[in-house]
N, C-alpha and C positions, 0 to 999 in steps of 0.2 A: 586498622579496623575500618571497612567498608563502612560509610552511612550512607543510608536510605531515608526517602523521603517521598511520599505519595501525596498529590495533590488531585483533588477531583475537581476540573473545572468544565461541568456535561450537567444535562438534564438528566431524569431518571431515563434509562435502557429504554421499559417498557413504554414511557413516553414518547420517543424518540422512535419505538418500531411501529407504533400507533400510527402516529403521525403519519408517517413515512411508506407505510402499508395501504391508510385510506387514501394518499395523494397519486399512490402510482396505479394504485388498480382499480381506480376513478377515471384515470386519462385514457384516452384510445388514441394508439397502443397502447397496452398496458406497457407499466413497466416496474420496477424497485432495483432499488442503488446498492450496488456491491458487498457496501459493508454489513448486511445483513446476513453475509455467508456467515459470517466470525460470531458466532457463540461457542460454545465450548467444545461441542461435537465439530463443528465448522472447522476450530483452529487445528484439530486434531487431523482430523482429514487432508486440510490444506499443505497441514506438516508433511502425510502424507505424498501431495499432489509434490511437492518441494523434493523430494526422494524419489521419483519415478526420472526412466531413464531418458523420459521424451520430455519432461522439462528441465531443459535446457539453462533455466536461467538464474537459475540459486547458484549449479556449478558456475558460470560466466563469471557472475559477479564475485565469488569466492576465488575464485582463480586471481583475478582481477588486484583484490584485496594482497591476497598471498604474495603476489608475483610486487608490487606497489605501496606494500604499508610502510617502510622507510620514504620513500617519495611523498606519499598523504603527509605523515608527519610534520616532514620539513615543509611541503605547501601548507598548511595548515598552520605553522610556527613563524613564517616570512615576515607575518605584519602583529608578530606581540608574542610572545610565550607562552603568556597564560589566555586560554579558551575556554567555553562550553561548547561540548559538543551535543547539538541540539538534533537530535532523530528522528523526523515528523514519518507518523506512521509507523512504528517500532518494530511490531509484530514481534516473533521471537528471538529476533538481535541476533542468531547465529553467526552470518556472515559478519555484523558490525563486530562478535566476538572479537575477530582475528586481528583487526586495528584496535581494540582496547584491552589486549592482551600485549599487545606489540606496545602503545603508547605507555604503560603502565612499567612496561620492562627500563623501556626507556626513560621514565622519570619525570614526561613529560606533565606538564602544569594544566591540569584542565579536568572539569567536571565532566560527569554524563548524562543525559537530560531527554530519554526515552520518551514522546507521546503517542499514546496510542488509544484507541476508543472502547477495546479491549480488555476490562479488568483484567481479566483471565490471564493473557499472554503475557502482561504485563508483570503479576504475580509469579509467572514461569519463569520469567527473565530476572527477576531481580531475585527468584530463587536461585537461579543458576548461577547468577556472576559472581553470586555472594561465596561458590568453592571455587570459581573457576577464576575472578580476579578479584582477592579480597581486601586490595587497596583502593579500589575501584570507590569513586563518591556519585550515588545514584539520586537524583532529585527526578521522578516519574510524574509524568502529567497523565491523568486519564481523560479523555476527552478529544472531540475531533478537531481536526489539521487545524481551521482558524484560530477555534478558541485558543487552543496552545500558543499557537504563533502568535497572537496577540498578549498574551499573559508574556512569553521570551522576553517579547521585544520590549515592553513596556518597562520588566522587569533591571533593576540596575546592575552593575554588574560587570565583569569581564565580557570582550566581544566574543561572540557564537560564532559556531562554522555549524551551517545548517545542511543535514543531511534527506536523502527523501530518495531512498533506495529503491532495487526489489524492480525498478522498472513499475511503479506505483504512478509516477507521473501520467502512464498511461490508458489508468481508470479513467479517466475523463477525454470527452471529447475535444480537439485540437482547441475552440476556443474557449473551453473550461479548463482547459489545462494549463495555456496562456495566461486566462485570469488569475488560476492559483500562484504562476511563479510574478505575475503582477505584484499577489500579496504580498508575498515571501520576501520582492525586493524593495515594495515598502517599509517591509518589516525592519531590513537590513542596514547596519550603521555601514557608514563606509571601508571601514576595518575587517566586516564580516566577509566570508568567502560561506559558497553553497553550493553542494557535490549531490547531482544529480544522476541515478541511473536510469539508461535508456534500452531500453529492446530494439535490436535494429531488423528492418529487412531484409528478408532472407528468402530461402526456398520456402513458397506458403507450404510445401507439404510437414517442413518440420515445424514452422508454426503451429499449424491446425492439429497437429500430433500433440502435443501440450497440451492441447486444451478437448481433446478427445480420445484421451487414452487406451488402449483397448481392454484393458481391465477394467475398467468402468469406475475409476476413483473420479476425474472430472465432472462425470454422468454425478455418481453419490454427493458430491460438495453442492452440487447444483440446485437436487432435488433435496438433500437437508436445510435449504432454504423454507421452503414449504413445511418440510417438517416440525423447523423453530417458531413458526407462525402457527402453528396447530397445537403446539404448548404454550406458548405464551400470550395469546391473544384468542385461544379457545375457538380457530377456526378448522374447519372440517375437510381442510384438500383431502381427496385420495389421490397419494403420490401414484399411485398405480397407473392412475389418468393422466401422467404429465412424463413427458418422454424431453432429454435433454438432447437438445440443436446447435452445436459450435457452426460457423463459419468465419472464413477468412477471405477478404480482397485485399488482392496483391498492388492493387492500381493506388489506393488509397493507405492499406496498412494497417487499415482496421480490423479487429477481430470482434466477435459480435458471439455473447452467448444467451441461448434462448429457452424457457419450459413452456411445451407445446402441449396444448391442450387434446387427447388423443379423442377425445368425447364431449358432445354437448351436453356442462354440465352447471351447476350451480354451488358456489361455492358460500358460505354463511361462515363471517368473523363475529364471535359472540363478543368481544371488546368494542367493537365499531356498531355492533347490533343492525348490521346492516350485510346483504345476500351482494354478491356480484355473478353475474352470466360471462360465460363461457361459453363462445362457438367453439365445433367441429376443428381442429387449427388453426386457434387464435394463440399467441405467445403473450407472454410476459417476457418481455426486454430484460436481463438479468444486469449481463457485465458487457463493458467493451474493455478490450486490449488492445490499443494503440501501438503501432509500430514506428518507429522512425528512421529516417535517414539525415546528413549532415545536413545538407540544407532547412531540412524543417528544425534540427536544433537551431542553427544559425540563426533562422527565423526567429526562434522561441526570447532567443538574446536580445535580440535588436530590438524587439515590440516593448521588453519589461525593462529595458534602459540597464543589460547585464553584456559584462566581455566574456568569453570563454576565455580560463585562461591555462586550461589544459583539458586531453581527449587521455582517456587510460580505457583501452580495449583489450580484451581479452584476446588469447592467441588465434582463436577462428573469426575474431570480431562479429561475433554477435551479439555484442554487446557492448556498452561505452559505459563510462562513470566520467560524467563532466565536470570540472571545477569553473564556478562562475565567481565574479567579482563582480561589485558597482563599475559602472563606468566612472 
């Protein structure tokens, strides 16, 4: 019998897009933080963007999984038997499916421990594992990357192997990204092991293809941003005025996506009770997607005191899932 178990440890939603809505589009540039795609339309869409043939990197890392879950396993078993397996940033687990379909076969000793900031997805995933692995022991955190990670860790317990899929690492800028796997190897007892996916570089053309589809599903996830802030904070964008802008540098490896103001206009948040201006082509900063190469992983080691202690690339290597340990 699968048990489930749902912990909320977040402020209210609507508090948190409050916040998060007056701090970005107060600053010049504007900007707002990624996780504002993901409400319910967002996740759905996103699913979509995850099925299209020009991103690339759901297949990578499922290939990855597929070709690798006997290998995960046994790394993941070398230092104790019994784990949690800790998923910061959840989303809908699809690809994590395939290793807890595979470990459960196998008998192996270990919880699963989904956090995501997500109700929604989170409800989808632990609807689904419940036919799809129903020996499976689900303890879900809802709430973002910290707060989880500091409830894990604190928490007592079997040692964790921490996951952070999806090429997720690469929401953040190189030294917010830095700082996050800082935490994470705070968080870590020395026993824990931490499997990282990376998006590596490649030709920017098939980059930027990902993230500008020509069906316009990247465009739609972009601008139902604005959407979710016009229901739930009573503000008045017309999406009509705001055109979506991906770009990619190849030098750096940054992806950078942007809603472009096509009109000078005035936009009023009835939550914030407060108007913001809009020039002729001013953006709001939306997402970055970070690219990497082996040296900037190498880098990412060395700074937060972690060894690599395996590379698992898919077969075109565009993609790596890294296993780290303490030093």
């Amino acid at each position: 019998m699968q048990k489930t178990e749902f912990m909320i440890l977040t402020e209210t939603t609507l508090d948190l897009v409050t916040e998060a809505v007056k701090k970005g589009l107060s600053k010049y540039p504007k900007r707002l933080p990624s996780w504002l795609f993901y409400d319910e339309k967002g996740d759905k869409i996103f699913q979509s963007i995850m099925a299209m043939p020009e991103y690339y990197l759901t297949g990578c890392e499922y290939e990855i999984f597929e070709l690798y879950k006997e290998d995960l396993l046994q790394d993941f078993t070398r230092k104790g038997d019994v784990f949690r397996l800790v998923e910061l940033g959840a989303g809908d687990g699809l690809k994590t499916e395939v290793l807890l379909r595979h470990f459960v076969a196998k008998k192996a000793a270990f919880s699963f421990q989904p956090i995501d900031a997500s109700e929604t997805v989170l409800e989808q995933l632990e609807k689904r594992l419940k036919k799809s692995v129903p020996l499976l022991e689900i303890n879900a955190i809802i709430g973002q990357y910290e707060t989880g990670l500091k409830h894990v860790s604190q928490a007592a317990g079997s040692r964790a192997v921490y996951m952070f899929l999806g090429a997720n690492i690469g929401n953040f800028t190189l030294g917010q990204s830095s700082d996050l796997m800082e935490k994470i190897a705070t968080a870590m007892r020395n026993d824990d092991l931490l499997l990282v996916g990376f998006d590596l570089k490649k030709n920017p053309h098939t980059i930027l293809a990902a993230y500008n589809d020509k069906t316009g599903i990247t465009r739609d996830f972009n601008l139902n941003l604005l959407t979710r802030l016009n229901c739930e904070l009573g503000a008045d964008f017309d999406v009509k005025k705001f055109t979506h802008y991906p770009c990619y540098d190849p030098a750096s490896g940054t992806t950078k996506s942007y809603l472009v103001s096509s009109v000078k206009q005035e936009v009023f948040v009835e939550a914030l009770n407060e108007s913001f201006s809009f020039e002729e082509g001013e953006y709001i900063h939306t997402e970055i997607s970070q690219k990497f190469d082996l040296p900037m992983i190498e880098k990412l080691a060395r700074e937060n005191g972690l060894e690599i202690a395996k590379y698992y690339f898919d077969s075109r290597k565009y993609f790596v899932d890294v296993l780290f340990e303490k030093k």
